[in-house]
C-alpha positions as CSV (number, residue, x, y, z in Angstrom):
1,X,27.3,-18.1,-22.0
2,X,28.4,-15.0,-23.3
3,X,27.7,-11.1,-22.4
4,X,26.6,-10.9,-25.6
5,X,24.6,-14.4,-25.5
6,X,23.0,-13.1,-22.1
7,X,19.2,-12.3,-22.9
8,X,18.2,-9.2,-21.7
9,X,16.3,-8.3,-18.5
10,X,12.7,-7.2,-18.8
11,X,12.0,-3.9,-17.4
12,X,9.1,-3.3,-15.7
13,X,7.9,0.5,-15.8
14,X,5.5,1.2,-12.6
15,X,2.9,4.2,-13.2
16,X,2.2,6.4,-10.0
17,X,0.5,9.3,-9.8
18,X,3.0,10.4,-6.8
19,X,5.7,8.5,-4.8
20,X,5.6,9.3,-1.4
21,X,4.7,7.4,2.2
22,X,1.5,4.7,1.8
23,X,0.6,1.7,1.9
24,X,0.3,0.9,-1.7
25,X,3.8,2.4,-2.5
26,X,5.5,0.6,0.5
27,X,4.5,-2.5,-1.2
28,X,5.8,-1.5,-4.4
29,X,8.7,-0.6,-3.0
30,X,9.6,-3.9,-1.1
31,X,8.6,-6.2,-4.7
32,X,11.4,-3.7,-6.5
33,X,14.2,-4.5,-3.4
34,X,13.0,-8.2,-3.8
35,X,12.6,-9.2,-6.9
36,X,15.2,-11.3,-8.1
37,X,17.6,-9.2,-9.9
38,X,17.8,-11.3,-12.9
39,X,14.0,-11.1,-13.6
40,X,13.1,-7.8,-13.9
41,X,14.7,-4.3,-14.1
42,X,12.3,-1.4,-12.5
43,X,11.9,1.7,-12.9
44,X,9.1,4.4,-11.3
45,X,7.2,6.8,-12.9
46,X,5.2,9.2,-11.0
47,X,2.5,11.4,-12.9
48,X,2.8,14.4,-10.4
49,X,6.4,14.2,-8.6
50,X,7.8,11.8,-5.4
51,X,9.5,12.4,-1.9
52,X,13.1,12.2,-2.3
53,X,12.8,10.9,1.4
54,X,10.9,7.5,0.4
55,X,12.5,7.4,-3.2
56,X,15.7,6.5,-0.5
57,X,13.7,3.2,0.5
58,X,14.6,1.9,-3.3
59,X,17.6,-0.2,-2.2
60,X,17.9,-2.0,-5.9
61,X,20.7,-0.7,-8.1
62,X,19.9,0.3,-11.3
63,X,16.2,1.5,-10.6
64,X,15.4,5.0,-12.7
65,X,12.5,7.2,-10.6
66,X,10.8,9.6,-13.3
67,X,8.1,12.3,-12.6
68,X,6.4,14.1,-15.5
69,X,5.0,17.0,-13.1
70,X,1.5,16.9,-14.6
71,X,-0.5,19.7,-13.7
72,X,-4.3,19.3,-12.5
73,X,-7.2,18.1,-14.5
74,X,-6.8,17.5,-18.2
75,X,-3.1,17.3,-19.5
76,X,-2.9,16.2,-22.8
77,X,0.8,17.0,-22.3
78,X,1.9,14.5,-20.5
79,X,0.7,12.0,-22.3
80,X,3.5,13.0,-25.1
81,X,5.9,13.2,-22.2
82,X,4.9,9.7,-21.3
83,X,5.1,8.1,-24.7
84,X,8.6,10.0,-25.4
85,X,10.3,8.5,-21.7
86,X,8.8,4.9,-22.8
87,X,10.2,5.3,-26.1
88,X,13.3,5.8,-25.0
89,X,13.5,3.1,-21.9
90,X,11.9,0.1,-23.3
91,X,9.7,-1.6,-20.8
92,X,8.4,-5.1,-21.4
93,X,5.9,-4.3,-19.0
94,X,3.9,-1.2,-18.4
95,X,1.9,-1.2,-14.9
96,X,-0.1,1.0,-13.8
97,X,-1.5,1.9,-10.2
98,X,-5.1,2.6,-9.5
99,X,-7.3,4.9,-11.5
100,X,-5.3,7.9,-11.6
101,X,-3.2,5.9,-13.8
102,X,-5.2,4.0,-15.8
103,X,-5.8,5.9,-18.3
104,X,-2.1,6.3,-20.3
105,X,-2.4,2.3,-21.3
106,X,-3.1,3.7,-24.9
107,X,0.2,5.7,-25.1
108,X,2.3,2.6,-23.7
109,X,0.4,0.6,-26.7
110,X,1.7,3.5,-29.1
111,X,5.0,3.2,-27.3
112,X,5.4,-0.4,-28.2
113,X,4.9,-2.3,-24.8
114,X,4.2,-5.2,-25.0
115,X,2.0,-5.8,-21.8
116,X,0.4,-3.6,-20.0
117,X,-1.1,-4.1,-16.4
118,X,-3.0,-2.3,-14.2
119,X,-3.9,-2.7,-10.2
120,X,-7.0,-1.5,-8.7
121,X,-5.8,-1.4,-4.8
122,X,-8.3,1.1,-3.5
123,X,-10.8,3.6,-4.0
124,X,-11.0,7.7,-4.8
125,X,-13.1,9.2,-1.9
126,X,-15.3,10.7,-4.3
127,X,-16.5,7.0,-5.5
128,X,-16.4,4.9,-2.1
129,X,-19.0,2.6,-3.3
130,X,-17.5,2.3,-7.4
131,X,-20.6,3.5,-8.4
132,X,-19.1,6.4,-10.1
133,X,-20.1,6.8,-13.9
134,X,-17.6,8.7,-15.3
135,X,-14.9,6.7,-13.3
136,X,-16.5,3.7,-14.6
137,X,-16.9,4.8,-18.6
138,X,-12.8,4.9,-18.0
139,X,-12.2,2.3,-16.2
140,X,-14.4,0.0,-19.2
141,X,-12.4,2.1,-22.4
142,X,-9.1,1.1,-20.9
143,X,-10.3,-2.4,-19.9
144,X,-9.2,-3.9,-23.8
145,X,-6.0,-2.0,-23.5
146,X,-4.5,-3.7,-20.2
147,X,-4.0,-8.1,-20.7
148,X,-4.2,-7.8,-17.1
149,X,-6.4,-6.1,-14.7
150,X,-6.0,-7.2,-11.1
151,X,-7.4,-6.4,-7.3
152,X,-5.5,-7.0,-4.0
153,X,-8.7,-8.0,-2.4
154,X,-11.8,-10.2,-3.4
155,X,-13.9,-7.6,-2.9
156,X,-12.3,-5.3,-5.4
157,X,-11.6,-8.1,-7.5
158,X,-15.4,-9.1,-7.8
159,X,-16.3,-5.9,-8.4
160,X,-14.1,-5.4,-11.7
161,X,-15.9,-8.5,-12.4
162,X,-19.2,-7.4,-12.2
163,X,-19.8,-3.8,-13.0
164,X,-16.5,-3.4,-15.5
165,X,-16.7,-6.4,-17.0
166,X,-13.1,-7.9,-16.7
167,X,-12.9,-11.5,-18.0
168,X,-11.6,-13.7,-15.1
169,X,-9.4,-14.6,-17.7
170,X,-7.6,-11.2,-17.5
171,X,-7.9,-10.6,-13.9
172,X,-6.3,-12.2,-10.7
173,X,-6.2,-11.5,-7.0
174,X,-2.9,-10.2,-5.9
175,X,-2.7,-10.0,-2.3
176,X,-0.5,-8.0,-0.5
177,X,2.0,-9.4,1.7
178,X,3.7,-9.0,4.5
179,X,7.8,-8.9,6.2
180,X,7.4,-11.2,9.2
181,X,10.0,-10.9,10.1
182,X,10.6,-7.6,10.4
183,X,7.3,-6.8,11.7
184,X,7.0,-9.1,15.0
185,X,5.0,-8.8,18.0
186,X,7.0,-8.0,21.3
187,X,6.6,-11.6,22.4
188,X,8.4,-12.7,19.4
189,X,10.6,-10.1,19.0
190,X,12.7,-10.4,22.3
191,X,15.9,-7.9,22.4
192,X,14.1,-5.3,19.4
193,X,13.3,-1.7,19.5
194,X,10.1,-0.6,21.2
195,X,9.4,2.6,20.9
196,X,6.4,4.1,23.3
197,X,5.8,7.8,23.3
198,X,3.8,7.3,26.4
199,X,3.9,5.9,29.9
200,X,4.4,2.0,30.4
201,X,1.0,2.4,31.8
202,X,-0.9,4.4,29.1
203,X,-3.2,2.4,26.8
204,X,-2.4,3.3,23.7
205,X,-4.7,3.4,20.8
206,X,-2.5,3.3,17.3
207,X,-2.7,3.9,13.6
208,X,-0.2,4.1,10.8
209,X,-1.5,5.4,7.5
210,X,-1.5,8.2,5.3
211,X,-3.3,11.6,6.6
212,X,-5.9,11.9,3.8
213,X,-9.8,11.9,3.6
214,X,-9.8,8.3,2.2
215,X,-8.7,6.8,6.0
216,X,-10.8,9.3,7.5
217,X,-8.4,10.0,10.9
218,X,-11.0,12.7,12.0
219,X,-13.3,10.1,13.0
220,X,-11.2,7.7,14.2
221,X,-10.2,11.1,16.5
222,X,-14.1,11.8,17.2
223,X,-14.3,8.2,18.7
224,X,-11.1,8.8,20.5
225,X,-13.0,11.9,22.1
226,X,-15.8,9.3,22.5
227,X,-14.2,6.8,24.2
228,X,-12.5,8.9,26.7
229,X,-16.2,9.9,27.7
230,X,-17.8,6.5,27.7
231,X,-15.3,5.1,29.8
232,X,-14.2,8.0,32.3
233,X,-12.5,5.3,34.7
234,X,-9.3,5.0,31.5
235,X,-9.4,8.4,30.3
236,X,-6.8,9.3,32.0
237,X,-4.3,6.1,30.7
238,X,-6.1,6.4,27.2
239,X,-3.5,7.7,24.4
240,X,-4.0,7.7,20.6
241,X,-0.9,7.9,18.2
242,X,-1.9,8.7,14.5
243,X,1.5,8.1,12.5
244,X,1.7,9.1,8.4
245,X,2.1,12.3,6.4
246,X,0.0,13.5,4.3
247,X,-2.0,16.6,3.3
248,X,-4.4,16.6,6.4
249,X,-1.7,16.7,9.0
250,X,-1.5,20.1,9.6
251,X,-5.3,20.3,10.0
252,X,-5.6,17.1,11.9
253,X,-3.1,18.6,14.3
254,X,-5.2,21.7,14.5
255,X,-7.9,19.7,15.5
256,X,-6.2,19.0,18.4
257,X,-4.6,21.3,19.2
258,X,-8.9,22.6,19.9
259,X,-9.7,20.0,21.6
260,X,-7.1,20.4,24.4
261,X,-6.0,17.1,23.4
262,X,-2.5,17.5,22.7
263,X,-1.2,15.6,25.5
264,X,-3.3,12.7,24.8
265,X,-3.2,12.7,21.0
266,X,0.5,11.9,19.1
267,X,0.9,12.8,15.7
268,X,4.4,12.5,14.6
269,X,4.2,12.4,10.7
270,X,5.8,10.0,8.4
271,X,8.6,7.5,10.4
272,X,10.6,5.0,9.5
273,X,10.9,2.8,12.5
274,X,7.4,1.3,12.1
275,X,7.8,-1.6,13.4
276,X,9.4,-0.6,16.6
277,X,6.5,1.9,17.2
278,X,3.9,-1.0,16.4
279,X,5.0,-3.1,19.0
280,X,4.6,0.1,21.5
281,X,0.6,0.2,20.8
282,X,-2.2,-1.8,22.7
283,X,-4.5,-1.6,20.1
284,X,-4.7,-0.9,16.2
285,X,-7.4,0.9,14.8
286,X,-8.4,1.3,11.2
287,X,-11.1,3.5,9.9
288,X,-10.6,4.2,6.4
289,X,-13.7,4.9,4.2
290,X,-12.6,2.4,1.7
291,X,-9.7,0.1,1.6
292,X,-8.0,-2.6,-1.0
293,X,-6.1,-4.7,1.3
294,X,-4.9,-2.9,4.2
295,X,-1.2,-3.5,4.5
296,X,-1.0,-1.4,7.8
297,X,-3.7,-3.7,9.4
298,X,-1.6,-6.9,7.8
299,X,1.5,-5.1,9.8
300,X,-0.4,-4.3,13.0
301,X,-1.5,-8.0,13.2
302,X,2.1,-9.6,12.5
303,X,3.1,-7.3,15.5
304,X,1.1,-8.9,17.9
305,X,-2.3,-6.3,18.3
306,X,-6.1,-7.1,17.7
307,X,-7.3,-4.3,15.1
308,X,-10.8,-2.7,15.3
309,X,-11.3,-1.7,11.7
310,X,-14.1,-0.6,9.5
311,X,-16.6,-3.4,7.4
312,X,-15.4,-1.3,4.2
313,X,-13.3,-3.1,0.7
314,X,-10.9,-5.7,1.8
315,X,-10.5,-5.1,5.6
316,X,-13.2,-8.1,6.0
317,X,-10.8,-10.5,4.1
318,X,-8.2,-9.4,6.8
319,X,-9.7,-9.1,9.9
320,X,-12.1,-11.9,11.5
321,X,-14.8,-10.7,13.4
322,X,-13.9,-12.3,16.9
323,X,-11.3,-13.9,16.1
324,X,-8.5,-11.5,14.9
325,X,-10.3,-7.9,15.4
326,X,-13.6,-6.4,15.4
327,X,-15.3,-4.8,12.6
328,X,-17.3,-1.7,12.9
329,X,-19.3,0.6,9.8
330,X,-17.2,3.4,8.4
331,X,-18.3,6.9,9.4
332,X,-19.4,5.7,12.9
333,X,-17.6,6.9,15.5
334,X,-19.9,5.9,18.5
335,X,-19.4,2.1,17.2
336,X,-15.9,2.7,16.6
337,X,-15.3,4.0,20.2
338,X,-17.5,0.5,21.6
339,X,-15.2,-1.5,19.7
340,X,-12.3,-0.1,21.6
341,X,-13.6,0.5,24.7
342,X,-14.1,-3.8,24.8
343,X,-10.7,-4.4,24.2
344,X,-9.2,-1.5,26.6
345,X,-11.4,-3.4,29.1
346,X,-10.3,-6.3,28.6
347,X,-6.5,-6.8,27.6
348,X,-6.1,-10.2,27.6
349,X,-8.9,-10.2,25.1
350,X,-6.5,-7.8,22.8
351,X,-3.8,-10.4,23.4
352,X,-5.2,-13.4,22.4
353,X,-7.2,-11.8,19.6
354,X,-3.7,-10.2,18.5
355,X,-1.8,-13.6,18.5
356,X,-4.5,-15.0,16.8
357,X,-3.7,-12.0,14.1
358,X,-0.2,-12.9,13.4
359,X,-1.1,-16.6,12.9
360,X,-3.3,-15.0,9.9
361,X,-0.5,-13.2,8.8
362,X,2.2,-16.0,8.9
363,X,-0.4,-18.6,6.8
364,X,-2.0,-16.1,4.2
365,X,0.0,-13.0,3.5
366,X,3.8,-13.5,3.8
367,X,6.2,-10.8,1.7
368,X,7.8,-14.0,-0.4
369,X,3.7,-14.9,-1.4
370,X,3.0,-11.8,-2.7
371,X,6.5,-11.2,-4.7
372,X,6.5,-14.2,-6.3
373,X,2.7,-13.6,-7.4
374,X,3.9,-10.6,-9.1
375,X,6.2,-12.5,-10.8
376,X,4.7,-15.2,-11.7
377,X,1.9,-12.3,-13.6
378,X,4.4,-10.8,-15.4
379,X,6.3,-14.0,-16.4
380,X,2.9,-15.2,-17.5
381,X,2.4,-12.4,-19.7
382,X,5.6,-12.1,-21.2
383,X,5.5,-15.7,-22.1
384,X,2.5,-15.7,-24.2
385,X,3.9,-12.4,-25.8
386,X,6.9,-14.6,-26.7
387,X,9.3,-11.8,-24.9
388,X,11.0,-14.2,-22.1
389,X,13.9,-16.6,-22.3
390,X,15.1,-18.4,-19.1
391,X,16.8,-15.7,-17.3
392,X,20.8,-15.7,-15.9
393,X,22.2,-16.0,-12.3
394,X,22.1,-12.9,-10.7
395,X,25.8,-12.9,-10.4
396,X,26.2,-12.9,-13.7
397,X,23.9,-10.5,-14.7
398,X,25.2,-8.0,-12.2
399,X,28.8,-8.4,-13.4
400,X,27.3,-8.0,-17.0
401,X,25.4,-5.0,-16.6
402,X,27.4,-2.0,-14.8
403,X,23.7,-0.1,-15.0
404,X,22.7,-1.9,-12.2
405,X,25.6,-1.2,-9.9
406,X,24.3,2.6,-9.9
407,X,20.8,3.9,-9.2
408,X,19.8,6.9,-11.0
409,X,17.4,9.3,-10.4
410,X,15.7,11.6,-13.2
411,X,13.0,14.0,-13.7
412,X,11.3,15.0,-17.0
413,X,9.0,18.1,-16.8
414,X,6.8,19.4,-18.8
């Protein structure tokens, strides 16, 4: 075959409202570095802007990061300056993130995309329950725009169902998934990196997430406090590390910093050796307000530790009462505190509910899983659009098109 014979690569355009350190955009990022280079071209495009630090985790040649810089509230705008950058780059598929996004399907349609998709992986804190109306009216006007609307967690997924009226026909649950490999416990991983801040002694209490009112990190410190008063015989072995950025950090650390708890309490922003500080915590702990499925719990657990987490969105689905974790209400701090205080008491408890956790992990949410389920949607898509041919080698394609031997970065402002 050809250059010229060579059909093309889809390009799938993924709509953000800003690129930076979390869950969902860790995810996004590892489908882009794993997708098979002859399936899909991606390129990012954030509403607001991205952190040229976490833009560097793209490893894929060729992938184009966009951010339109909209401004606040209503900005009619950047719908214009969304229509005008499809225009010009020619997705197949248009895929949007949450509902920040969710709205712009119309202006892909004008823009001549052919499918359009959009993901629900979690919830605004303003609308923990869904219940919101106005969120809702949006969420049902864009519902005939998208031939795909899909949930990484049953929960979320039933809920589109029910109370916005997606057709199962047009929705799907897409997990999220998992590198098992490079996310092992310390049992497993013999000879790797573990990083502990603290003593060999301490018990240390960890999270990983980013520092915003959604994962609510202010009560997970309250039962912290809690915990260190309820059992005064640990207090003085009891650490908590809080890792992620985000725009509570400063104030979270400020909180500290009153409580006399600085010490105790380690808050070192965003890092990029997760793994390695993963398999330096006891325990993970999880107390987000609402949650899709929670990738840093799915890490935690392939790293060996039992999670105490909230009974909130998909964290349920993850962690088994008793078996892998414990499951505590959200906004409680007393019964977050008694769910950790049981397994600082008892760490052989922590142990064999944390092995039990990457068992989970290595039978129902590996990285390979969850890539391939992405591709398989937009394959399906495509193929009743009549926009896919059988794609190339990747070899081939990468000698055939010189775009993907450079990745280029752009920004279009308003």
């Amino acid at each position: 075959m050809t250059q010229s014979e060579m059909p093309a690569v889809p390009l799938v355009v993924h709509l953000i409202y800003r690129f930076d350190c979390g869950g969902m955009e860790t995810l996004l990022v590892e489908r882009i570095n794993r997708m098979p280079a002859a399936s899909y071209r991606h390129a990012v495009v954030c509403l607001s802007d991205y952190s040229p630090a976490f833009a560097q985790r793209i490893t894929r040649p060729g992938v184009g990061l966009h951010a339109l810089h909209k401004r606040p509230g209503l900005s009619p705008a950047t719908h214009l300056h969304l229509w005008r950058l499809l225009r010009r780059l020619r997705p197949a598929v248009f895929h949007s993130y949450n509902l920040s996004a969710i709205e712009y399907a119309p202006v892909a349609l004008l823009a001549g995309v052919p499918v359009r998709v959009n993901g629900a992986h979690g919830r605004e804190l303003g609308d923990l329950d869904g219940s919101n109306r106005k969120h809702n009216f949006l969420r049902r006007l864009m519902r005939p725009f998208y031939h795909c609307c899909y949930a990484n967690s049953a929960a979320m997924l039933a809920w589109s169902r029910q109370v916005i009226g997606v057709r199962p026909a047009r929705s799907r649950l897409l997990a999220n998934g998992i590198d098992t490999e490079r996310f092992r416990s310390r049992a497993v991983a013999a000879g790797e990196p573990v990083l502990r801040q603290f003593d060999a002694d301490c018990i240390v209490i960890g999270t990983v997430g980013r520092i915003q009112d959604i994962k609510d990190h202010f009560g997970l410190l309250a039962a912290f406090v809690l915990l260190r008063q309820r059992a005064p015989e640990l207090a003085p072995r009891l650490r908590l590390a809080i890792v992620g950025d985000g725009p509570l950090l400063a104030a979270l650390r400020g909180r500290v910093d009153a409580a006399g708890l600085a010490d105790v309490v380690w808050l070192p922003g965003a890092r990029t050796d997760v793994p390695a500080l993963l398999r330096g915590f006891d325990l993970f702990a999880i107390s987000s307000l609402a949650e899709g499925t929670p990738g840093a719990a799915l890490e935690a657990m392939a790293c060996g530790l039992a999670v105490v987490g909230t009974r909130v969105g998909g964290i349920p689905e993850v962690v088994e009462e008793g078996v892998t974790g414990a499951l505590v209400p959200a906004g409680d701090p007393i019964a977050m505190a008694a769910a950790l205080q049981r397994y600082a008491l008892a760490p052989e408890l922590a142990a064999a509910h944390g092995a039990a956790g990457r068992e989970r992990v290595l039978r129902h949410y590996s990285m390979g899983a969850m890539v391939s389920a992405y591709q398989q949607l937009y394959d399906q898509l495509l193929h009743v659009k009549g926009h896919v041919e059988a794609h190339t080698d990747v070899a081939a394609l990468a000698a055939a098109d010189p775009a993907e031997k450079k990745k280029g970065i752009e920004s279009c402002a308003e």
